[in-house]
N, CA, C and O of each residue as an XYZ file, in Angstrom:
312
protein
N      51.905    -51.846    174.216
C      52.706    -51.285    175.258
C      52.121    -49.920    175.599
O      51.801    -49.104    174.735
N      52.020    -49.752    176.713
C      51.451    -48.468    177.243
C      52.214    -47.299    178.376
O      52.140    -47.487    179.590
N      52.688    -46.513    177.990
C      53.420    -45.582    178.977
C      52.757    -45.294    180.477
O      51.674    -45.824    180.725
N      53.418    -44.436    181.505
C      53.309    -44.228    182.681
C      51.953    -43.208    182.688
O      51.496    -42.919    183.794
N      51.232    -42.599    181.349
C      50.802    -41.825    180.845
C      49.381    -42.462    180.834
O      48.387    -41.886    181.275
N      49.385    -43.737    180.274
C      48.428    -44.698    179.709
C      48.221    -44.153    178.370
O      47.014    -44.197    178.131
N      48.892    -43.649    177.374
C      49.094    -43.632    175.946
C      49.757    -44.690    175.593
O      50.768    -45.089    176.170
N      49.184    -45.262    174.529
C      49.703    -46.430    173.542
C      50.368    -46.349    172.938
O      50.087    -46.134    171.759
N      51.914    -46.491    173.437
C      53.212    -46.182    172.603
C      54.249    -47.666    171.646
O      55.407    -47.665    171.229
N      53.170    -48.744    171.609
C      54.144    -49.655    170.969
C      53.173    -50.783    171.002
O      52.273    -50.748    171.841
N      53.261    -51.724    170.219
C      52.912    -53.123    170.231
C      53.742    -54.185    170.714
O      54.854    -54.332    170.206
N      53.378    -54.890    171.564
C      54.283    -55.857    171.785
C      53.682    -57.293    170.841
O      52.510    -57.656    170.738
N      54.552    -57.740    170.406
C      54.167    -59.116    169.082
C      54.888    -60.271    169.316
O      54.483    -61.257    168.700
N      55.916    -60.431    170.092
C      56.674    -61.499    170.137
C      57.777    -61.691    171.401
O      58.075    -60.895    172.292
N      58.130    -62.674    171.209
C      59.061    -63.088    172.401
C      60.479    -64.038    172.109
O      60.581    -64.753    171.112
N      61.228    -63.949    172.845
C      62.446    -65.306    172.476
C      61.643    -66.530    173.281
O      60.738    -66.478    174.113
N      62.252    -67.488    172.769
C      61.907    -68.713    173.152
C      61.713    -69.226    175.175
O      61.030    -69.967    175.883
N      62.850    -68.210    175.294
C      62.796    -68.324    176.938
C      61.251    -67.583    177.389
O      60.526    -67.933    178.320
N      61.078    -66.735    176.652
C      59.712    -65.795    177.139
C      58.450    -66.670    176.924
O      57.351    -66.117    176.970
N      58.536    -67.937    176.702
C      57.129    -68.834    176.309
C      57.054    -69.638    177.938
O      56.082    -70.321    178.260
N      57.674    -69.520    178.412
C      57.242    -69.829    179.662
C      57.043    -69.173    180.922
O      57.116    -69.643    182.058
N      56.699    -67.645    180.415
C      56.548    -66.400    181.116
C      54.988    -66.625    181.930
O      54.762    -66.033    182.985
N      54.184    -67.355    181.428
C      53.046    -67.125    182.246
C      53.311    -68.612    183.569
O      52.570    -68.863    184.519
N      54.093    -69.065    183.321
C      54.513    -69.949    184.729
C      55.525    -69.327    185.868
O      55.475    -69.355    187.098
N      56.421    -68.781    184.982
C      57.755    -67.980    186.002
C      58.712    -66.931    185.104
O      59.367    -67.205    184.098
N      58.610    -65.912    185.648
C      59.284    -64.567    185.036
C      61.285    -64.788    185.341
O      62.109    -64.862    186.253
N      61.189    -64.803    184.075
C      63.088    -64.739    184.720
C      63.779    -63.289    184.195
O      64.456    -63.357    183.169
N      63.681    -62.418    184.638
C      63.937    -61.534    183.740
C      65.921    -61.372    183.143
O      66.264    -60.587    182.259
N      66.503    -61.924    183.587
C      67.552    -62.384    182.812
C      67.590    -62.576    181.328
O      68.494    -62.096    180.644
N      66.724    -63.195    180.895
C      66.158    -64.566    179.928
C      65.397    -63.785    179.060
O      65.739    -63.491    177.914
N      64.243    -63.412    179.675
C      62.772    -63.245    178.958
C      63.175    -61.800    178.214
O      63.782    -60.849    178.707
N      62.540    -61.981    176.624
C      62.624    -60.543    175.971
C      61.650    -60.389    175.036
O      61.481    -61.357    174.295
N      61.046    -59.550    174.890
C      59.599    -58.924    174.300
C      60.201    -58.263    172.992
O      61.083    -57.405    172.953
N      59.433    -58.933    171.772
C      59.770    -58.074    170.682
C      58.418    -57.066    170.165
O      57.291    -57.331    169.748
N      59.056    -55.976    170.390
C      58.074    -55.051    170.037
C      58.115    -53.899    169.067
O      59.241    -53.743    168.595
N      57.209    -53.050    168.635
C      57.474    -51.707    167.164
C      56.798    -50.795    167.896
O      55.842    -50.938    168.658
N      57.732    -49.340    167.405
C      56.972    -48.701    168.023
C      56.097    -48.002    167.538
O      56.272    -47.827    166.332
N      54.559    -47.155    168.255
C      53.583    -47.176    167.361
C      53.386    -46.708    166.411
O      52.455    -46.999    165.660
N      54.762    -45.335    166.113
C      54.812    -44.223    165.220
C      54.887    -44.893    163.747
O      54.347    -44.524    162.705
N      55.797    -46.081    164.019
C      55.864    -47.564    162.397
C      55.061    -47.609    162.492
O      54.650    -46.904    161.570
N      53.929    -48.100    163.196
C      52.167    -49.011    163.169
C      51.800    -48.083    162.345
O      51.547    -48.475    161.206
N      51.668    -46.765    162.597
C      50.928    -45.606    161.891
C      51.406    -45.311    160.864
O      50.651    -45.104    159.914
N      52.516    -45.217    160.742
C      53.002    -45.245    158.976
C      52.691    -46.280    158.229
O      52.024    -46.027    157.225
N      52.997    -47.431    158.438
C      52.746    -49.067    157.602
C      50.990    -48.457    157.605
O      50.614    -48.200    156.461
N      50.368    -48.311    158.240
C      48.859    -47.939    158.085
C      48.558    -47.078    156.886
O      47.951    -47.613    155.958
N      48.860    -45.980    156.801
C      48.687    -44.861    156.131
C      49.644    -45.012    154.933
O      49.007    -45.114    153.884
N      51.269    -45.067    154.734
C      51.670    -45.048    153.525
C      51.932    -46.400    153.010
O      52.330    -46.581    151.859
N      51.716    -47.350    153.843
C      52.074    -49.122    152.914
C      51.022    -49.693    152.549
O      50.818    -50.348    151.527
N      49.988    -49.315    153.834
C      49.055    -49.948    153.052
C      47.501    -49.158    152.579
O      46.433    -49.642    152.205
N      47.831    -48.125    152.736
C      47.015    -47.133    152.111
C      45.681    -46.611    152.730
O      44.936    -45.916    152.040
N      45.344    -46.953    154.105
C      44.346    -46.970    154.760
C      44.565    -45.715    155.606
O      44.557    -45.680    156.836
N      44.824    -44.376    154.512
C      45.350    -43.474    155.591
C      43.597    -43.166    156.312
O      43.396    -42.563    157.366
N      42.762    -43.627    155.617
C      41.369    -43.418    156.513
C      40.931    -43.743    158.073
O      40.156    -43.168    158.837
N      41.906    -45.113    158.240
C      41.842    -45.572    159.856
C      42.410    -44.454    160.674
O      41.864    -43.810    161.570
N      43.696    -44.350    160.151
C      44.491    -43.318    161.194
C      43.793    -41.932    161.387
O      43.834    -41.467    162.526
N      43.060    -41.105    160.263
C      42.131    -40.215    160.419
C      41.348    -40.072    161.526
O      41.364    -39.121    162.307
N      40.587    -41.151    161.575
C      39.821    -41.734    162.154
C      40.023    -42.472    164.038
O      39.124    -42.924    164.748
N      41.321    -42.355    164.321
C      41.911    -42.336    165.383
C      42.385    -41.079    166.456
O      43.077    -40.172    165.995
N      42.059    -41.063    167.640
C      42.505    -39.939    168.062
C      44.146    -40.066    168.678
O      44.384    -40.311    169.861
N      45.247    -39.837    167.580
C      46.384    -39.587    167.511
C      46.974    -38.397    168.219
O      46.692    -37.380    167.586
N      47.983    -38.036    169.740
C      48.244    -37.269    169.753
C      49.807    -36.819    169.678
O      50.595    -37.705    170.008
N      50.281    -35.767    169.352
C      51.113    -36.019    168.771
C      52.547    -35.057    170.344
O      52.518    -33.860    170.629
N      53.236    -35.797    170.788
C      53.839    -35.207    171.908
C      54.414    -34.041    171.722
O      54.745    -33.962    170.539
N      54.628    -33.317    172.176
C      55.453    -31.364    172.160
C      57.012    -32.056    172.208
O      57.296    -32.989    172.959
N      58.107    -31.320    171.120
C      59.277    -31.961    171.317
C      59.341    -31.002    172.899
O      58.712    -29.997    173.229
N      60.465    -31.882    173.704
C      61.192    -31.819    174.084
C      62.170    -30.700    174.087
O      62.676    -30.426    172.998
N      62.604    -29.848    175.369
C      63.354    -28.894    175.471
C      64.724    -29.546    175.728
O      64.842    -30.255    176.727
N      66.091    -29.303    174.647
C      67.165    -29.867    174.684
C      67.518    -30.176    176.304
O      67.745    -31.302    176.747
N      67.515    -28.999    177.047
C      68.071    -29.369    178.945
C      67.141    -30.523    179.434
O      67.489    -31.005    180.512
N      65.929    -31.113    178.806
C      65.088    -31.814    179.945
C      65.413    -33.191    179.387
O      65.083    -34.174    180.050
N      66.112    -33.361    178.075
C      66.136    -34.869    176.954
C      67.231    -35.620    178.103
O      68.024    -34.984    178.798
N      67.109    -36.724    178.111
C      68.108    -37.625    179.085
C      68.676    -37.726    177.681
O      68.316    -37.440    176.539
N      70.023    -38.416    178.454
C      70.830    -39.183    177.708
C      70.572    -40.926    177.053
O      70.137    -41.915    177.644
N      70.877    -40.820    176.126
C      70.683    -42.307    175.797
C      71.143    -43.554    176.805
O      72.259    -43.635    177.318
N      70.093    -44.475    176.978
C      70.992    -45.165    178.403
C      72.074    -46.353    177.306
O      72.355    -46.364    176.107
N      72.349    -47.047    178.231
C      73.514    -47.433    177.793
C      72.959    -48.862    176.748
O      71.881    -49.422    176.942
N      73.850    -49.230    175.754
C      73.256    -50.560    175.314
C      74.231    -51.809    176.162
O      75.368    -51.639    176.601
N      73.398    -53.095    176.232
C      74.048    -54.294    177.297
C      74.324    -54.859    176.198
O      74.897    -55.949    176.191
């Protein structure tokens, strides 16, 4: 998954069963993408499975927090 940015913010890995027929017709009702986001990828890398050498080795950047007035609100859950 890639932001408006073109930084690589997530993996997408999976789908529900309705999403297997996404490359014929999009229903977006239906269709849902299971995905992690990349900040897990990079931990499971470095502390699970011990390869903190890859992530070294990556150019990781790391975003500036956020000034409390500019943070949206959480949107809503459906």
């Amino acid at each position: 998954m890639i932001n408006g940015n073109g930084e690589l913010i997530g993996i997408a890995f999976d789908g529900n069963w309705e999403a297997m027929s996404g490359d014929i017709s999009y229903e977006p009702e239906l269709q849902r993408t299971i995905s992690v986001d990349i900040r897990y990828v990079l931990w499971v890398i470095d502390k699970f499975a011990g390869a903190k050498h890859l992530v070294d080795e990556m150019t990781v950047v790391k975003a500036e927090p956020e000034a409390a007035s500019e943070v949206a609100p959480p949107a809503p859950v459906r």
